[in-house]
C-alpha positions in Angstrom: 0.0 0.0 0.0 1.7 3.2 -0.9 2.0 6.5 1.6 -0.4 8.8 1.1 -3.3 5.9 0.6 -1.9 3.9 3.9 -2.5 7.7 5.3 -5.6 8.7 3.7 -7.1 5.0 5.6 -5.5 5.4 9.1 -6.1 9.7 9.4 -9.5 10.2 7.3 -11.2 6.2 8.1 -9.6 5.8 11.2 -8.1 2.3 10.3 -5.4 0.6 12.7 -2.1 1.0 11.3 -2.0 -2.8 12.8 -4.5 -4.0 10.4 -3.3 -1.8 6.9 0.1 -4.0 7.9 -1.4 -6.9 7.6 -3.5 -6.2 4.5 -0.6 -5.5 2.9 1.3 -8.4 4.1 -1.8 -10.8 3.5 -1.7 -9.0 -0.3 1.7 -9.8 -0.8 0.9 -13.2 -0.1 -1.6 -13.6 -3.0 0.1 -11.3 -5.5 1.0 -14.4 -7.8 -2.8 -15.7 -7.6 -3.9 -12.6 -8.5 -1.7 -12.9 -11.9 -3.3 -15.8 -12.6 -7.0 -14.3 -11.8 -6.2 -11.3 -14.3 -5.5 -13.7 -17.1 -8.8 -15.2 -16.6 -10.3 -11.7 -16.7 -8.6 -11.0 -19.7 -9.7 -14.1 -21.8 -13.1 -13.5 -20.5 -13.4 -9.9 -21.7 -12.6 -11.0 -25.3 -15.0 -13.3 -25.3 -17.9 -11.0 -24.2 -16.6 -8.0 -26.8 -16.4 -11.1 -29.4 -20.1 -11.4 -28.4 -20.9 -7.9 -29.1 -19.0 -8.0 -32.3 -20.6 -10.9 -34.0 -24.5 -9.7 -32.9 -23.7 -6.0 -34.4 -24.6 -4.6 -31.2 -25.9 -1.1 -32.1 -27.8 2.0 -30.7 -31.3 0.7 -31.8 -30.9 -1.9 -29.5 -30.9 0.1 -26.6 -34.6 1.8 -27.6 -37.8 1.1 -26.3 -40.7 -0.5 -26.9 -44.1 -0.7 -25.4 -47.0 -2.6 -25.5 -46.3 -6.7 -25.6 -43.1 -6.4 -26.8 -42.8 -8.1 -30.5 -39.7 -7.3 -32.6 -38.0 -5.7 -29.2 -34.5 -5.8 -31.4 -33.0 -5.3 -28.3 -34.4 -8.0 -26.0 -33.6 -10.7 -28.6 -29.8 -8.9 -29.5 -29.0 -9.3 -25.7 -30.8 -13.3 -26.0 -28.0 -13.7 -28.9 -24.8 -12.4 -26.6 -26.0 -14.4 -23.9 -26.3 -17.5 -26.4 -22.7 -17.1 -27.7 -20.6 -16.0 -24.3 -22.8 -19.4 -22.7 -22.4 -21.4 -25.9 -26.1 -22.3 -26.1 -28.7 -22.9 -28.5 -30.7 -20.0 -26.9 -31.3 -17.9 -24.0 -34.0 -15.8 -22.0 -32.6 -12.8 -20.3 -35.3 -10.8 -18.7 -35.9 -7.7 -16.3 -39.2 -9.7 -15.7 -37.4 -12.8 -13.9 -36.9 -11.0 -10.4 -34.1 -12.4 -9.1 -32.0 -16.2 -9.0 -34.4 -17.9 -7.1 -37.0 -16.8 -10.1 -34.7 -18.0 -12.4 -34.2 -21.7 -11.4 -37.9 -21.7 -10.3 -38.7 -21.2 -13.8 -36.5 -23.3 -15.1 -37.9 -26.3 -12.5 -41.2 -25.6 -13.2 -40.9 -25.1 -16.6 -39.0 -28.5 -17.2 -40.7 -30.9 -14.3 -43.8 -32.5 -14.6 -45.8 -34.4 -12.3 -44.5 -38.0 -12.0 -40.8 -36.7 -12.7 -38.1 -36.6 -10.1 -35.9 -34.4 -9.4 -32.1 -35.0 -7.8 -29.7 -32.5 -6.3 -26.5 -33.7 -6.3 -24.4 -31.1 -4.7 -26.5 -31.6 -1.0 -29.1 -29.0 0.2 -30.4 -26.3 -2.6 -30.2 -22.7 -1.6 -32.5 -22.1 1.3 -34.8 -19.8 -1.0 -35.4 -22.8 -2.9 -36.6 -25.4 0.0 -39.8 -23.9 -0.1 -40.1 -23.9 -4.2 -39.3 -27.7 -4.4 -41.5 -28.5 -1.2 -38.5 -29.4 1.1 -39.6 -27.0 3.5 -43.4 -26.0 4.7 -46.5 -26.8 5.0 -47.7 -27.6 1.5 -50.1 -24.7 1.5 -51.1 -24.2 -1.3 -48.2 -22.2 -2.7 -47.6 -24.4 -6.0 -44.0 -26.3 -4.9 -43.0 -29.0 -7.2 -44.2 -31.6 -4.1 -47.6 -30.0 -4.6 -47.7 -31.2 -8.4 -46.4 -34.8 -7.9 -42.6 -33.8 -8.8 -40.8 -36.0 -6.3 -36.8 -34.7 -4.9 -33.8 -37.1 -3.8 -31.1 -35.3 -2.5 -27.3 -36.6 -2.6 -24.6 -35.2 -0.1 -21.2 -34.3 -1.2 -18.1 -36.5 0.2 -16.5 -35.1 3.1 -14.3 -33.8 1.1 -16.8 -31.8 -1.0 -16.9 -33.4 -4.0 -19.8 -34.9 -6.2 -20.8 -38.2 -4.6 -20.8 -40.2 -8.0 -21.7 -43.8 -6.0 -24.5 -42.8 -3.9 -26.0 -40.8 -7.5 -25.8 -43.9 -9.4 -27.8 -45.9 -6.7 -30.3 -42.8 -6.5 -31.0 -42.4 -10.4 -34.8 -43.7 -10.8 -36.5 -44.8 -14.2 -38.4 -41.1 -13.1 -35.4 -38.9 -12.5 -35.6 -36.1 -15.0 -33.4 -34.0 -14.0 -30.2 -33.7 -12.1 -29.2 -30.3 -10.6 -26.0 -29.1 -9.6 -25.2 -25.7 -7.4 -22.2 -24.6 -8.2 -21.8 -21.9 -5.5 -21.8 -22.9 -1.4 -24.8 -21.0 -0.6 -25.0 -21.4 3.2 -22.8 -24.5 3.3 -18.7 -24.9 4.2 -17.8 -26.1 1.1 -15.3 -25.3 -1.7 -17.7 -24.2 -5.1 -18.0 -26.8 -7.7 -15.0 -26.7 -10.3 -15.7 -26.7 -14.1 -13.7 -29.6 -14.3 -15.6 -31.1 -11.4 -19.1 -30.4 -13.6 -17.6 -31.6 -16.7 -16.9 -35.1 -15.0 -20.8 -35.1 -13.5 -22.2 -34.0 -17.1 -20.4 -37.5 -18.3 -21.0 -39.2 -15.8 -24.7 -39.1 -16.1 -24.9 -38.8 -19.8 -23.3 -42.0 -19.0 -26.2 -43.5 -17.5 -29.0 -42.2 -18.9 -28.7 -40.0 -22.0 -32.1 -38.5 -21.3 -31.5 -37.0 -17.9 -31.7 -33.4 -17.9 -28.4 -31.4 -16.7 -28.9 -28.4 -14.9 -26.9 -25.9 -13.2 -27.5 -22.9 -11.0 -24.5 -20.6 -11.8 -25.6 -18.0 -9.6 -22.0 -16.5 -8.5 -20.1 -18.5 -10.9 -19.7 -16.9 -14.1 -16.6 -15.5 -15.7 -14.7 -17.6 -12.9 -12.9 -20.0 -15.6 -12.6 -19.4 -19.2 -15.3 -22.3 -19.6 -18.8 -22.0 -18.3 -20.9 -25.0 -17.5 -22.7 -24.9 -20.2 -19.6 -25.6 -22.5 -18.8 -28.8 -20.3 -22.0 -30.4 -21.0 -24.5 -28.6 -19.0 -28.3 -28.9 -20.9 -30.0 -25.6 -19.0 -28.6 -23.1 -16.8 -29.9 -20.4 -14.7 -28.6 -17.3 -12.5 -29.1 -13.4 -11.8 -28.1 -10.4 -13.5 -27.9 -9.0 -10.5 -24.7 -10.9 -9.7 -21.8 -11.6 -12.0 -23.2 -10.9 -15.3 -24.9 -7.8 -14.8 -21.8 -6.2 -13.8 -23.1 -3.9 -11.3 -25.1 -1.9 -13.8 -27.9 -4.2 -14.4 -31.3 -3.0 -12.4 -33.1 -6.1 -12.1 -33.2 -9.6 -14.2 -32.8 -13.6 -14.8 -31.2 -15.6 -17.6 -31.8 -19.1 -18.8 -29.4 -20.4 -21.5 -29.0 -23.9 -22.9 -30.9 -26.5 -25.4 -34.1 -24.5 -27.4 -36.4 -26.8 -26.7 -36.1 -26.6 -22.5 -35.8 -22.7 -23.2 -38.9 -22.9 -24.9 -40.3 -24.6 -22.2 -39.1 -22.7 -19.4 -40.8 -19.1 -21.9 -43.7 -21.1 -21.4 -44.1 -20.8 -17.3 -41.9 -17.2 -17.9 -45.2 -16.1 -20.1 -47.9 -18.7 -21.0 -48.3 -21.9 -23.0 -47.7 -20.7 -26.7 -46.7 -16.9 -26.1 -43.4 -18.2 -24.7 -40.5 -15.5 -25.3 -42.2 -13.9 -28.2 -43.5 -11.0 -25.8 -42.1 -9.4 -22.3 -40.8 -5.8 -22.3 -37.6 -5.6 -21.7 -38.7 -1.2 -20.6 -35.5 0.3 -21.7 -33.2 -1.9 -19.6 -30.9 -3.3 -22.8 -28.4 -0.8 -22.4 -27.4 -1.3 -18.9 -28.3 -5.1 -19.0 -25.2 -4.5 -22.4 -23.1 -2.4 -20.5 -23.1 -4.6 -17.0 -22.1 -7.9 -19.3 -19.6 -6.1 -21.4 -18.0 -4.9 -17.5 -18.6 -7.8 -16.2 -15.1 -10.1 -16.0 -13.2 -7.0 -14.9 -16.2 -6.3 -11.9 -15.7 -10.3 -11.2 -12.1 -10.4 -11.1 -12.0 -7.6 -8.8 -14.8 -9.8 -6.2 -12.9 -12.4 -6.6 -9.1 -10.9 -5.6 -10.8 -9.4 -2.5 -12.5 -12.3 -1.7 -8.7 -14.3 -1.9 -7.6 -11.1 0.5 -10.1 -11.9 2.4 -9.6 -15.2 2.9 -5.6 -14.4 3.3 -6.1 -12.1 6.2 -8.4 -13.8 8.3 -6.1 -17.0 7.7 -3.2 -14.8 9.0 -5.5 -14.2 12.2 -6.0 -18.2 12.6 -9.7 -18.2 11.1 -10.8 -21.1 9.3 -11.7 -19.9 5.7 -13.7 -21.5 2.6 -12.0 -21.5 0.1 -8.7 -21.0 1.2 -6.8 -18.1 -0.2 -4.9 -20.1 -2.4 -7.7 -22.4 -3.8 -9.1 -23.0 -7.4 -12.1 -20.9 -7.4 -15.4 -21.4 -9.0 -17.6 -18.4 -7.1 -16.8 -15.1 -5.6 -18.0 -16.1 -2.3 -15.9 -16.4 1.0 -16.9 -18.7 3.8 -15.2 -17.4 6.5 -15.9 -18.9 10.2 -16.2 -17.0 13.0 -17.6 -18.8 15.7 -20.2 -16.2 17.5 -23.6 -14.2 16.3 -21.8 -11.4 17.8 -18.9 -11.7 15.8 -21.0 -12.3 12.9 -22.5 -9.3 13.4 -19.8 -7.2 13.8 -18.3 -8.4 10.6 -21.5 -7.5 8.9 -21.3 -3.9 10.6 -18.0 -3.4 8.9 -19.1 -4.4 5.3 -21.9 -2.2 5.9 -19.8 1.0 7.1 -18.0 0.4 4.3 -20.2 0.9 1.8 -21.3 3.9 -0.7 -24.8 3.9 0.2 -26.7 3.6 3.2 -23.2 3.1 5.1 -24.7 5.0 8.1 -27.3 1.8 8.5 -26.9 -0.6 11.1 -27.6 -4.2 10.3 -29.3 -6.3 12.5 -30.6 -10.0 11.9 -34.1 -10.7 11.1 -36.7 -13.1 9.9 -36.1 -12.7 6.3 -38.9 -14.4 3.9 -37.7 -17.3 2.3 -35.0 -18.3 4.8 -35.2 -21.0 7.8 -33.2 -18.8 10.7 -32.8 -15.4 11.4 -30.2 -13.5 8.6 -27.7 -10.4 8.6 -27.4 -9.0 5.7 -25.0 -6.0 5.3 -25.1 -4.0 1.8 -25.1 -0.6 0.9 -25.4 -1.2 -2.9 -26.3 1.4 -5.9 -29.2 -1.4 -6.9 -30.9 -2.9 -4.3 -29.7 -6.6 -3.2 -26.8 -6.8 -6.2 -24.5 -8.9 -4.7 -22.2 -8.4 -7.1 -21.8 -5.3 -5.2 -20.0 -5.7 -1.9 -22.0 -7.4 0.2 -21.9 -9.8 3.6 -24.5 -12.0 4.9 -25.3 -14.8 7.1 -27.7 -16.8 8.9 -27.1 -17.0 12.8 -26.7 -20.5 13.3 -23.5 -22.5 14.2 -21.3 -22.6 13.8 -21.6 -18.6 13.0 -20.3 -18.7 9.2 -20.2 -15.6 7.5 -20.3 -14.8 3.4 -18.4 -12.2 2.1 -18.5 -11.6 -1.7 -18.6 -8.6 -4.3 -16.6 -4.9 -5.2 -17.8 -2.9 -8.1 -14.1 -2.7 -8.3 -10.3 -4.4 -6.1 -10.0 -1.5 -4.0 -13.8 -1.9 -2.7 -13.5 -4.9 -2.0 -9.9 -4.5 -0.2 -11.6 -2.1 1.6 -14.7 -4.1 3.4 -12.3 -6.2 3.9 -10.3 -4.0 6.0 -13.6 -2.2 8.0 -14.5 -5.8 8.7 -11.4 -6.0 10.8 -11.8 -2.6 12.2 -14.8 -3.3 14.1 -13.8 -6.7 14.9 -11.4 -4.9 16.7 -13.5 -2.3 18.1 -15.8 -4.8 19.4 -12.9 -6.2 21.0 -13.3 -10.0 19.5 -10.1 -9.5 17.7 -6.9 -8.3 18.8 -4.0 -7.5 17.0 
């Protein structure tokens, strides 16, 4: 860290001296990782202005339209990027899907029918999720796949967080339709599921039964390799575009991408039976949905070095951190564990005070719908909830593991790392 910015943090933010030392130690630590990070950003960003290139992007695609939305030029020019950088046969990409969890319930919902079943292979689903299979709840009436007759194995990773290929085989049914894979932890201690890793699953099923559906929830994942799952394989694939792809500049928004005909399902539950994708405004959202993706691999290399720093300092205080620093990663998250709400929640206070908006907010934990315990989530983000955007969040159960992701850019991200610390400190849980 040079003078006058090693200054600017300890006079004007009032951050320890102790802990800018040891940011800059734990960054000097990483420094060859991070080489190997930009080269991945680099490859990335080619591929995404190769995108652009070949569909003629152009300023008529970033007009409006009204109405139902036929011919939106733009709405099927950002369909065909997202086709080519995923190397599908097609792709929705929608302000109209709200979020992730709207993403992969479409895609469910729009593949599964009653009498299918449905396997996860990589343990739980998100907790968002538990609800929309029928996991968890009462079966009230809220439509889950349970409620329809879709019926849901689940298979545990190894101890060692890998894909459980034995126990799968012995699950697979004459019924299984579809085998899902989520590729990021979620709220689980476990590395994020390799490309290589979901190249060896695609085949491995294939391998059994050619007809099984493969599907991935990349929420968090992409632009972490130079492959995406979909090039490995992967039949459908779902995830937010208020994450990775949307590059911080995205308002709102879903994608789909893989095989035309379970797209054309999936536009089916997105609209109705035989409207499909042919209508949904897109209400003048092309040019930042363009923008965000064209940003994106240099926004997602910057998450992903300050999620490494992260890992690296809290290593260097004798936290256990997943990943560690020096891992393969395959999401932007960072698992780090802390042992105590109250630690939790200091760290949460940090990321928070760190932010550009709303960094006068406290957090607090609360019962937040969809979720099974009370969460903490810290962010002061320019679009509500992008957790591309540096972010921290947890739910307050042992053993107290808190999720650190996001930076619209390196340096925010350095930086929530270091206020974390700071009020570690100043809640006196840490001390340096």
């Amino acid at each position: 860290m040079q003078k006058n910015t090693f200054e600017l943090l300890r006079d004007s933010f009032g951050i320890s001296e102790k802990i800018l030392n040891l940011i800059d130690e734990s960054e000097k630590d990483v420094s060859q990782h991070f080489d190997e990070l930009d080269d991945i950003m680099a490859y990335n960003q080619y591929k995404v202005l190769s995108a652009f290139q070949k569909n003629g992007i152009c300023d008529r695609h970033f007009a409006w339209n009204t109405g139902y939305g036929y011919d939106d030029a733009g709405r099927d020019a950002v369909e065909r990027v997202y086709s080519d950088i995923f190397n599908t046969e097609a792709a929705l990409v929608r302000p109209i899907i709200v979020n992730g969890t709207h993403a992969l319930t479409l895609t469910l919902t729009g593949i599964l029918r009653p009498g299918d079943e449905l396997i996860y292979c990589t343990g739980a689903p998100y907790d968002t999720l538990e609800e929309v299979i029928g996991i968890r709840g009462r079966g009230d009436g809220k439509g889950s796949l349970k409620e329809y007759g879709v019926t849901y194995s689940q298979v545990e990773l190894t101890e060692d967080g890998r894909i459980d290929f034995e126990t799968l085989k012995n699950t697979i049914k004459p019924n299984t339709k579809m085998i899902t894979l989520q590729r990021a932890t979620g709220y689980g201690w476990r590395k994020a599921i390799t490309i290589e890793e979901i190249e060896e699953w695609t085949k491995f099923v294939k391998g059994i039964n050619p007809n099984i559906i493969c599907m991935v929830d990349n929420c968090y994942g992409e632009f972490l390799h130079v492959k995406e799952p979909t090039d490995v394989g992967v039949d459908i694939m779902a995830g937010s575009l208020i994450k990775n792809p949307g590059g911080g500049l995205a308002l709102t928004g879903g994608y789909v991408v893989g095989r035309q005909d379970l797209v054309d399902l999936i536009s089916y539950r997105m609209t109705s039976p035989g409207i499909g994708g042919e209508c949904g405004l897109t209400f003048g959202q092309t040019r930042t949905m363009l923008q965000g993706l064209f940003m994106a691999p240099k926004v997602v290399n910057g998450a992903v070095k300050g999620a490494v720093l992260c890992a690296k300092a809290y290593e260097n205080l004798g936290y256990e951190c997943c990943p560690k620093a020096t891992d393969t990663r395959s999401d932007i998250i960072e698992a780090v564990k802390l042992g105590s709400p109250e630690a939790v929640i200091a760290f949460c206070k940090g990321i928070q005070a760190a932010a550009p908006i709303d960094s006068h907010v406290s957090p607090e934990p609360w019962a937040m719908p969809g979720y099974e315990d009370p969460v903490i989530m810290a962010a002061g983000a320019f679009v509500q909830g992008s957790s591309i955007e540096l972010s921290a969040d947890a739910p307050i159960r042992e053993p107290y593991i808190v999720y650190f992701q996001g930076g619209l850019t390196y340096e925010h991200s350095k930086f929530g790392v270091i206020k974390s610390l700071q009020q570690l400190v100043d809640s006196n849980i840490i001390n340096l």
